[in-house]
C-alpha positions in Angstrom: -4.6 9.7 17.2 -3.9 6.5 15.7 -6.7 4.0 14.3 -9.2 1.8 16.7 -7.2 -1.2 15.9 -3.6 0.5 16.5 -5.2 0.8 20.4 -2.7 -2.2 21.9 0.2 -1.7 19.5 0.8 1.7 20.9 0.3 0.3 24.4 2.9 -2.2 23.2 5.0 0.9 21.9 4.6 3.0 25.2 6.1 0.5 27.0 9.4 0.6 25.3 9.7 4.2 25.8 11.3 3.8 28.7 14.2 1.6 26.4 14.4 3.7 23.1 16.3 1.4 20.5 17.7 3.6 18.0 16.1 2.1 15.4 12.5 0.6 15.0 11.1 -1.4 12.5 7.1 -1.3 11.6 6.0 -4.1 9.5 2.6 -5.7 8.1 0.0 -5.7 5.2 -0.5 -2.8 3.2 -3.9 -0.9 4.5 -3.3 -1.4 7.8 -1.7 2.3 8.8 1.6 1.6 9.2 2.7 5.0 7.9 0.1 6.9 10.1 1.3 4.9 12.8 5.1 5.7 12.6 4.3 8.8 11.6 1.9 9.2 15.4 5.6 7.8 16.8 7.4 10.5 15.3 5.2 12.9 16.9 5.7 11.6 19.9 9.3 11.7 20.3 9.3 14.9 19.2 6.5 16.4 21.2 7.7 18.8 24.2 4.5 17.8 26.1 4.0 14.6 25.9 0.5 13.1 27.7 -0.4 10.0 29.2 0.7 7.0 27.4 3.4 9.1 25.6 0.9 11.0 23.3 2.1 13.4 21.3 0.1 16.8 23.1 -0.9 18.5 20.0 -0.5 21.9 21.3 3.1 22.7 21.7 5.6 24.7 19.6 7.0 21.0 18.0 3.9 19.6 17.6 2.3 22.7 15.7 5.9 22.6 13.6 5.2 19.0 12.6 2.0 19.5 12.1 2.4 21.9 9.2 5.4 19.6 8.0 8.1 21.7 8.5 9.3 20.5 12.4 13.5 21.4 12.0 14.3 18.0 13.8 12.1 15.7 11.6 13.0 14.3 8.2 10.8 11.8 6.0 12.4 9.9 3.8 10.7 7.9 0.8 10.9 7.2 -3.3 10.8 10.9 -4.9 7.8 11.6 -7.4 7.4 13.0 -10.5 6.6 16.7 -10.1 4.9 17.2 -13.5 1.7 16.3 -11.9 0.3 18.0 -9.0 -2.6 15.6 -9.4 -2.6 12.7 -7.0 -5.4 10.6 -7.1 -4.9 7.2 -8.3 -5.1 6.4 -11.6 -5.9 9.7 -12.7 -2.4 11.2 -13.3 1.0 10.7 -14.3 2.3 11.6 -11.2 3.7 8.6 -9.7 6.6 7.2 -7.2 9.8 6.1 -8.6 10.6 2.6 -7.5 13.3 2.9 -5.0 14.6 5.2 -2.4 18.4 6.6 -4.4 21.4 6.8 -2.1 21.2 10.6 -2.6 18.4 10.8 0.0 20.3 8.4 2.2 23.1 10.2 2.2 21.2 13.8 2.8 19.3 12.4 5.8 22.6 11.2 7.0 23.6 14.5 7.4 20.5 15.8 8.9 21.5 13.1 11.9 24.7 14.0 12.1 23.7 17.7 13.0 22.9 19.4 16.7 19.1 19.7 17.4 17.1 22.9 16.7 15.3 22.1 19.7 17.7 20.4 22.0 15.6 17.0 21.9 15.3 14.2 19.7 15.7 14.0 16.0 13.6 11.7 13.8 13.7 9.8 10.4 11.0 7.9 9.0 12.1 5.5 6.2 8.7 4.3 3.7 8.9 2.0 2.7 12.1 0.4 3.4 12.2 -2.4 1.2 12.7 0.2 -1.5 16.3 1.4 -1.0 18.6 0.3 -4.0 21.3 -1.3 -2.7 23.7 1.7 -2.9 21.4 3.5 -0.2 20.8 0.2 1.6 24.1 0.0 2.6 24.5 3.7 3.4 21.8 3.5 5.6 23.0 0.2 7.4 26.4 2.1 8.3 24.3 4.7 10.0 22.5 2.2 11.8 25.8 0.9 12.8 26.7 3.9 14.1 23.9 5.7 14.9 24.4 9.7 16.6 23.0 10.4 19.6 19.4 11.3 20.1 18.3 10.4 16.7 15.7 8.1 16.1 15.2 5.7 12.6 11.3 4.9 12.0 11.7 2.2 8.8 8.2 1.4 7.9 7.7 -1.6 5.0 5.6 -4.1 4.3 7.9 -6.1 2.3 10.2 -6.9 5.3 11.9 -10.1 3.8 13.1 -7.9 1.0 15.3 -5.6 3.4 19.1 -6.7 4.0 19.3 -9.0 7.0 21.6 -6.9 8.6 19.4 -3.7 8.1 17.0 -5.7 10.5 19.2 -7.0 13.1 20.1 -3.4 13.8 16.5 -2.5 14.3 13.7 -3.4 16.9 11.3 -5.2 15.0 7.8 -4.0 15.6 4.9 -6.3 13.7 1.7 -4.2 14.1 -1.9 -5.7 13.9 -4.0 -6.0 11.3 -7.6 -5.1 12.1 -10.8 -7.8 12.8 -13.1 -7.8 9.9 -15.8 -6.1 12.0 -13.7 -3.4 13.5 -12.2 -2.9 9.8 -16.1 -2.6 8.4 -17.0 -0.1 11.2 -14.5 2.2 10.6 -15.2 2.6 7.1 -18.7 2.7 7.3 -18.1 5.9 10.1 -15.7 7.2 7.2 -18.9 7.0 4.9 -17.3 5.5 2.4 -20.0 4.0 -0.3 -20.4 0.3 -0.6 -18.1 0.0 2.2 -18.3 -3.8 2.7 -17.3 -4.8 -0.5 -15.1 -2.0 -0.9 -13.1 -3.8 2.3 -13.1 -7.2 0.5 -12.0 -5.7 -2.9 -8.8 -4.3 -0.6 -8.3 -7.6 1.4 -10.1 -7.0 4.5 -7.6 -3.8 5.2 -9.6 -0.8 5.4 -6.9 2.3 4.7 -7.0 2.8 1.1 -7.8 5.7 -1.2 -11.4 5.7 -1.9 -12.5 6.7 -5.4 -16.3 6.6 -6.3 -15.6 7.3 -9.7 -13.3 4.4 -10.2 -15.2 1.8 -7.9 -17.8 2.4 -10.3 -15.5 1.9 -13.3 -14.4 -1.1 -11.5 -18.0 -3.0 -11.0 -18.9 -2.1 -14.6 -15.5 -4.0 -15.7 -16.2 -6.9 -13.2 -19.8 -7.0 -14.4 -18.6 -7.5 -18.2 -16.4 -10.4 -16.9 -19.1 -12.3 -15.8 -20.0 -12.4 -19.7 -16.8 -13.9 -21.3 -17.8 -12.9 -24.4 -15.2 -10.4 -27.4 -18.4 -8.1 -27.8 -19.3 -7.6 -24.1 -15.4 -7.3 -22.9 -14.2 -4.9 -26.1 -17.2 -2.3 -25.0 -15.4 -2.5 -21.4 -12.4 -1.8 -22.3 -13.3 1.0 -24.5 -15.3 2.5 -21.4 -11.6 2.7 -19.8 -9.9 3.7 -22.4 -11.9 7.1 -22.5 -11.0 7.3 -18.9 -7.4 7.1 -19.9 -6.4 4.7 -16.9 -3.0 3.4 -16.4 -2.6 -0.3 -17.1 -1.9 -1.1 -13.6 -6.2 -0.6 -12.7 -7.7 -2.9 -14.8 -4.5 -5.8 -14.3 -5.1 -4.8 -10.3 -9.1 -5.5 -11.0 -8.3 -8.6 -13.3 -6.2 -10.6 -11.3 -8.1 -10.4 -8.1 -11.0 -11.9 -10.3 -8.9 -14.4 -11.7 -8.1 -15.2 -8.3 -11.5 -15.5 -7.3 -12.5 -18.0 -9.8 -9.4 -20.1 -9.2 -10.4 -20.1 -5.5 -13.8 -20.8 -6.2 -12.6 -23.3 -8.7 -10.3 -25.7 -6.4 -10.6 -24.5 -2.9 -14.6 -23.4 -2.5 -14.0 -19.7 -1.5 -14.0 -16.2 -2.9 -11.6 -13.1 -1.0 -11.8 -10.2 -3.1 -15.6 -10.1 -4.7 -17.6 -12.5 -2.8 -20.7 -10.6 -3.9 -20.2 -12.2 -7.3 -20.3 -16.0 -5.8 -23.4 -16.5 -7.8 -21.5 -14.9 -10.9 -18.8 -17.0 -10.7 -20.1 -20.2 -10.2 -22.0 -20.3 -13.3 -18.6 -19.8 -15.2 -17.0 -22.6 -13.3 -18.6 -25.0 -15.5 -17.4 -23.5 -18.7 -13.8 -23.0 -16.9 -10.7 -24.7 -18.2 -8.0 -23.8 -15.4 -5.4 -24.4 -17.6 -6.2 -21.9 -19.4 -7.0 -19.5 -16.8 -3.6 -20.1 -15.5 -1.6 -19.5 -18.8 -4.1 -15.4 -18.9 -2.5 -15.6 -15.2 0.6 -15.8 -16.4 0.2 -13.4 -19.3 -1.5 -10.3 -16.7 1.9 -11.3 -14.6 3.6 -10.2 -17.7 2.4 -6.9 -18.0 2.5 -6.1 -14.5 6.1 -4.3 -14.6 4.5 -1.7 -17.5 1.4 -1.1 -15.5 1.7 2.8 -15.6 2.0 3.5 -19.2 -1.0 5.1 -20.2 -0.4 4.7 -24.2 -0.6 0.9 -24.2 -3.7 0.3 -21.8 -6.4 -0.5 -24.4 -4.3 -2.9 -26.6 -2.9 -4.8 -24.0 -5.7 -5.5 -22.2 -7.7 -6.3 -24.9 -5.3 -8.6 -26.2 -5.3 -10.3 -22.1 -9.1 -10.3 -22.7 -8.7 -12.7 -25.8 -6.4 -15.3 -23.0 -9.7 -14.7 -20.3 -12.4 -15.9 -23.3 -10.1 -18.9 -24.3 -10.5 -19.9 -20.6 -13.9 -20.7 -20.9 -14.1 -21.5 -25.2 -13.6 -25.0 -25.3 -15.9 -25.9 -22.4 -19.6 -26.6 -23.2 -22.2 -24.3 -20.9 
């Protein structure tokens, strides 16, 4: 079933069953469950049994196929991965997506439509996220679109929907889906028993589906901690901690810059988003804080952003972005 939140969308949905647009387009914040969801609408249009409200049954021949990821009518289309690495968790292998969907996958599913049904029904594509077709398989997949076969649904998921070519998104039935109330996001993560979970939900922005990792949220309030000291002796020791954790880049620039947004916040507007448990924290550096400064380490993390996965080059870089975070605060009297 889908999440607690995801209650009216699919009411929403259910309604346009009656109308099936060849073509629907999912869209909203990362961590809301927009893949679970179009994935629940794949289901559906494949189940052969079908409940109230168009719920997949969960007990027929289809759904049992899809289930166990092999349903003969169902294709999923997304950037390929490295297959070195059978390891997935994040941060803790080199396994990791490629950054666009290549005009070779386009081109297979396009086949895959353009075949009869093993099961006489529906077939279905889900596209995740959209907004990472190159341009080759952009256009490839707006001529199907175009022209789309009979009985064959497109499910483009993305939460970048202002990146996708204008004409991919007039052929589709755009479908925003809600993001959850703080208290129903909390809720569900504290029934998940996920540790810390209220400031595990602000760290993610208040959207609750995310890979927890104990091990790294740990790793993460030790490095936040030795922020909150802006001095070379305190911040080298962190980032030796990490470095024998052999982290990808990406981590601590993802942990860094939501700090560095906090203390901007803090700074000119009054508020924290992603670690309001360190409000005390923080304002005791504001007084030291040039924001100049902290703009131009801003602009240096931004920098490094595009080589976040290169393990080799974690502990130098960020060290040498820990030497922009303590100039921030260096000319400043306590």
């Amino acid at each position: 079933m889908h999440y607690p939140w995801q209650h009216d969308d699919w009411q929403r949905l259910a309604a346009e069953f009656a109308r099936l647009p060849n073509a629907w387009l999912f869209t909203g914040p990362a961590g809301i469950g927009k893949s679970e969801f179009a994935h629940q609408v794949a289901q559906a249009l494949l189940c052969e049994a079908p409940g109230a409200g168009h719920h997949a049954c969960g007990q027929c021949q289809a759904c049992h196929w899809f289930a166990a990821g092999n349903h003969p009518d169902y294709r999923h289309l997304a950037p390929a991965q490295d297959e070195e690495d059978d390891d997935g968790k994040e941060g803790k292998a080199s396994k990791r997506k490629l950054p666009v969907i290549k005009i070779d996958g386009v081109r297979a599913v396009i086949e895959f439509a353009h075949l009869s049904s093993h099961r006489g029904g529906r077939r279905v594509v889900v596209v995740e996220p959209a907004e990472s077709l190159n341009p080759a398989a952009a256009n490839a997949l707006l001529k199907v679109l175009e022209e789309p076969p009979a009985d064959v649904v497109f499910l483009l998921v993305s939460g970048a929907p202002q990146r996708l070519l204008p004409t991919i998104k007039s052929r589709c039935r755009q479908f925003p889906l809600t993001a959850p109330q703080p208290a129903v996001a909390l809720a569900w993560l504290q029934q998940q028993g996920v540790d810390g979970a209220e400031a595990e939900l602000a760290f993610h922005g208040g959207m609750p589906i995310f890979e927890h990792d104990a091990e790294l949220a740990t790793l993460r309030r030790d490095f936040v901690q030795a922020l909150t000291q802006p001095a070379l002796a305190s911040l080298l020791a962190a980032v030796e901690k990490l470095d024998r954790h052999k982290l990808p880049l990406a981590l601590p620039l993802q942990w860094l810059g939501k700090w560095l947004h906090d203390l901007a916040s803090l700074k000119l507007a009054g508020s924290l988003r992603y670690y309001p448990a360190m409000h005390d924290a923080q304002q005791r550096l504001l007084p030291r804080l040039d924001i100049h400064k902290l703009m131009a380490c801003q602009r240096e993390l931004n920098a490094l952003v595009p080589f976040g996965q290169h393990t080799l080059v974690t502990r130098l870089q960020l060290e040498a972005l820990l030497m922009h975070y303590i100039k921030a605060f260096s000319n400043k009297a306590a």
